[in-house]
PASE-228971 format. One line per 10 residues: number of its first residue (from 0); for each residue x, y, z of N, C-alpha, C. Coordinates in steps of 0.1 Angstrom, whole numbers, plus 2048, in hexadecimal, padded with zeros to 3 digits. Atoms other than C-alpha are relative to their C-alpha. Example, Ala and Ser with C-alpha at 12.3 -4.5 7.8 and 13.67 -1.06 7.14 Angstrom:
REM PASE-228971
0) 809:7F4:800:87B:7D3:84E:809:80C:800 ~ 7F7:7F5:800:889:7F5:847:7F8:80B:808
//
This chain:
REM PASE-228971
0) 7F5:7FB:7F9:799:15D:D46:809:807:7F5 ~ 7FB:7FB:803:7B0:176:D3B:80E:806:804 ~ 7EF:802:7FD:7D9:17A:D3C:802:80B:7F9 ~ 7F4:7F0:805:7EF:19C:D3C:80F:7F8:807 ~ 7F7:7FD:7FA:80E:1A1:D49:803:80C:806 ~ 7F6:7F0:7FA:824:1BE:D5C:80B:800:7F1 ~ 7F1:7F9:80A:83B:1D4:D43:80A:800:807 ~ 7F7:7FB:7F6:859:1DD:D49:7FE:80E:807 ~ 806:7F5:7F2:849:1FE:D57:7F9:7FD:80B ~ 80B:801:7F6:838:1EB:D70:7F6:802:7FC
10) 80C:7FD:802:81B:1F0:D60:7FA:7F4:7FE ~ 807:80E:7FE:7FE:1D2:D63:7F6:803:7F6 ~ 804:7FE:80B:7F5:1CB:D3F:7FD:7F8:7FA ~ 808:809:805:7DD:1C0:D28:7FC:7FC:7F4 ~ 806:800:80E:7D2:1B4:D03:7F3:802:800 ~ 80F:7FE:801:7B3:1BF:CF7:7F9:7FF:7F3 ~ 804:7FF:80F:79F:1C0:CD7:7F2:80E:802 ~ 80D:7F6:803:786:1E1:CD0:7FF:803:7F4 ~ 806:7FE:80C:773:1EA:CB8:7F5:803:7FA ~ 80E:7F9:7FE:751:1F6:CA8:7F7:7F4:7FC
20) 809:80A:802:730:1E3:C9B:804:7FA:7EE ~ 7FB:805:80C:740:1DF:C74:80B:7F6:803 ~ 7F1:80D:804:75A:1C5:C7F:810:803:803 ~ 7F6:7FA:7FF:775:1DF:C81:808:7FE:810 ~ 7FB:807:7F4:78E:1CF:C9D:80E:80D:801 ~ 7F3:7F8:800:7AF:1E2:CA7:804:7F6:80F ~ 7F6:806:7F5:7C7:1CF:CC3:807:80A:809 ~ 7FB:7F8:7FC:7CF:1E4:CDE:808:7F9:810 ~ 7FB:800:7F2:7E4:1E3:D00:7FF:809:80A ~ 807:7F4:7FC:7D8:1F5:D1B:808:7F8:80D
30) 7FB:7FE:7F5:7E5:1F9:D41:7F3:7FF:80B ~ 807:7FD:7F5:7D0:1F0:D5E:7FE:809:809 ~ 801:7F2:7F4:7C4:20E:D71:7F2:7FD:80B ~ 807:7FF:7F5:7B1:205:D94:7FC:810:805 ~ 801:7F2:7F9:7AE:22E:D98:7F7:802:7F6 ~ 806:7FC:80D:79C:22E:D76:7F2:7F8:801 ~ 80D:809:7FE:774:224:D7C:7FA:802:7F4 ~ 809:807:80D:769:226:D59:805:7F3:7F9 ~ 7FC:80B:807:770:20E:D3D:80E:7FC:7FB ~ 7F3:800:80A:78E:212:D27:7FD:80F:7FD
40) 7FB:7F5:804:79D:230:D1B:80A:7FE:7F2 ~ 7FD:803:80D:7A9:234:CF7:805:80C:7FD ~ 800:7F1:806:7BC:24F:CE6:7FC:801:7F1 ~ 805:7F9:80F:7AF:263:CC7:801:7F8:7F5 ~ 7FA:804:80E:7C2:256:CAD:7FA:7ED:7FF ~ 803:80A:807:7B5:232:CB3:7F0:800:800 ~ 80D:7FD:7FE:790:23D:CBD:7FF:803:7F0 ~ 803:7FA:80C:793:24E:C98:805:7F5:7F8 ~ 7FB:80D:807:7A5:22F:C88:7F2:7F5:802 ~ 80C:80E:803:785:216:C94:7F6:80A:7FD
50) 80C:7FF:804:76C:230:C89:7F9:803:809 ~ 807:801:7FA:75E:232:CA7:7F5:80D:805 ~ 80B:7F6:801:73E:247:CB3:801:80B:80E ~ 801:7FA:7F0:73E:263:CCB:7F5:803:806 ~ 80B:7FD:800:722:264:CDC:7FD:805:813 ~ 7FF:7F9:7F2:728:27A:CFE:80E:804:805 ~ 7F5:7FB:7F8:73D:28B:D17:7FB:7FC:812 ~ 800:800:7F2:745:283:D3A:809:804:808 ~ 7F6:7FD:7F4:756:292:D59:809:7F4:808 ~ 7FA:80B:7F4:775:282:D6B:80C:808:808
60) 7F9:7FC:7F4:78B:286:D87:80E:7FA:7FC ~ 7EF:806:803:7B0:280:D7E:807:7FB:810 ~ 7FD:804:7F9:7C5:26F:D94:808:80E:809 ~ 7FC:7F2:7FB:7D8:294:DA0:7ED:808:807 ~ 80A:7FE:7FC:7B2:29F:DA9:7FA:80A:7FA ~ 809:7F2:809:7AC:2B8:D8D:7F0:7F2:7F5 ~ 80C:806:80C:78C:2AF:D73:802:803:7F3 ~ 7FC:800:815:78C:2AC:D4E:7F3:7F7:800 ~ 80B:805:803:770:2A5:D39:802:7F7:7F0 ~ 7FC:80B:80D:772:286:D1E:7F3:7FD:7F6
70) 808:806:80B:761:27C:CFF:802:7F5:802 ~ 806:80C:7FD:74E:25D:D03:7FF:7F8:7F1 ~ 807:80A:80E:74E:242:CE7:7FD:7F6:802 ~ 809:80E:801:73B:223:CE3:808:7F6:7F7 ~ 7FA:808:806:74E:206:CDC:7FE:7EF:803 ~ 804:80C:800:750:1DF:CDA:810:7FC:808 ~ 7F2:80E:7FD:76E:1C8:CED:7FE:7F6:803 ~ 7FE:80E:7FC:773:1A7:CEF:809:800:80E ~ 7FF:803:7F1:773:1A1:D14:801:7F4:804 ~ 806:80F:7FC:776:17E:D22:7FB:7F6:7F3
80) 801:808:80E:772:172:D02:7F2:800:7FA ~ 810:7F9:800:750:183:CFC:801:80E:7FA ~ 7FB:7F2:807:749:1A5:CE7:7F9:802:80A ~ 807:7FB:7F3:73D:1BC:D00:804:810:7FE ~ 802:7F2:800:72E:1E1:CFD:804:806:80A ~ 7FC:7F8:7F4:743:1FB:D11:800:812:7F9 ~ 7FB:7F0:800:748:221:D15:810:801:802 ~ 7F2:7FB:800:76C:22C:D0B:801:80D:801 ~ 7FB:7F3:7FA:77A:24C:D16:80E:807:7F9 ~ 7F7:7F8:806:791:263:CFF:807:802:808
90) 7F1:7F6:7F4:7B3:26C:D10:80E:7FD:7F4 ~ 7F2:805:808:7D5:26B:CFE:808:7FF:80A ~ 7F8:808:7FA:7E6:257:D15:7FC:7F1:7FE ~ 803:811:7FE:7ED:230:D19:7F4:7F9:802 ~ 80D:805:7FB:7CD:21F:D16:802:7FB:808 ~ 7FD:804:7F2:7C1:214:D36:7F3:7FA:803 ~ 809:80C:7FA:7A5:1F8:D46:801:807:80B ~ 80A:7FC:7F4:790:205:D61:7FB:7F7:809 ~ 808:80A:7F9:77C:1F8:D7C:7F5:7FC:7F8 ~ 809:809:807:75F:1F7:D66:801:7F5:7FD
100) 7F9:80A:803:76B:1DE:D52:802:7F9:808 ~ 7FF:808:7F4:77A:1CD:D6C:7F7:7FA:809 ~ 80C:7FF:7FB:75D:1C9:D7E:7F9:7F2:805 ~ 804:80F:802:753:1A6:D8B:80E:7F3:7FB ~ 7F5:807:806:778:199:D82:807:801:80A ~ 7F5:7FF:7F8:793:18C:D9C:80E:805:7F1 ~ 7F5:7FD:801:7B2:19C:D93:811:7FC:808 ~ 7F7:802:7F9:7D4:189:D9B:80C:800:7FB ~ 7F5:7FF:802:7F8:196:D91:80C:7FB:807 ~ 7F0:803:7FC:81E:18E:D97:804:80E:7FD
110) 7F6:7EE:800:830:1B3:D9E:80B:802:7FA ~ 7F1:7F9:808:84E:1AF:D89:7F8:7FC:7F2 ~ 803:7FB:817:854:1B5:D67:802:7F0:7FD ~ 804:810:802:849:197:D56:7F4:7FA:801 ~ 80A:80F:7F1:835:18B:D74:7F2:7FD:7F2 ~ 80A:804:804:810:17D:D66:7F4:803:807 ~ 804:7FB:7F7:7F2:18B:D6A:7F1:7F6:7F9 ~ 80D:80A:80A:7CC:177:D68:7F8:80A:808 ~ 80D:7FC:7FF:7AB:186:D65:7F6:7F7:7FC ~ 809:80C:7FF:792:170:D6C:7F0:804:807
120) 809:7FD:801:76D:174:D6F:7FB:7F7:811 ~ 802:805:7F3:760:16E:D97:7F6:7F5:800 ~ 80B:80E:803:743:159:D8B:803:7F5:7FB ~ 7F1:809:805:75E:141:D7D:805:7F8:80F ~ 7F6:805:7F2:769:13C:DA2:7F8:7F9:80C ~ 80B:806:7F3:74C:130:DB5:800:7F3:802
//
């Protein structure tokens, strides 16, 4: 199981750890995005702080309906308390948790600032 909170932007938020196959960790906070179906999203500057590898490009649909194309990197996060190989997605904005990710996980928040939010694994609940 895993615990965020809401900011004070209303935003529904999360601790994370990424990082590559040498060990190299960085601590990040990222914003849950239900509109976002890849993994996480990372900007430059810490993609180039862990070192990490680029290894592709992919098409996406912004939430306005235009497309942009992202540099793909390969990285590690501790998920659920588990390292776990994902595709991250270059943007310079607020990193952001996807549905991938999400994936198989109830999601249950409190809507104010503060409130508490748990991510919890559905096979946990049977």
């Amino acid at each position: 199981m895993m615990q965020g909170i809401v900011d004070q932007n209303c935003e529904a938020t999360i601790r994370l750890v990424v990082g590559d196959e040498n060990s190299q960790r960085q601590v990040i906070d990222a914003v849950i995005d239900t509109g976002f179906t890849g993994f996480l999203t990372l900007p430059s500057s810490v993609l180039t702080s862990l070192n990490l590898r680029l290894y592709g490009r992919e098409e996406g649909t912004l939430g306005d309906g235009s497309t942009c194309v992202f540099d793909v990197y390969s990285s590690l996060v501790i998920w659920d308390g588990a390292l776990r190989q994902i595709d991250i997605n270059a943007s310079e904005t607020t990193p952001l948790v996807g549905m991938s990710l999400l994936y198989g996980y109830r999601i249950q928040l409190d809507a104010i600032e503060g409130g508490a939010i748990t991510i919890q694994a559905l096979s946990s609940l049977s």
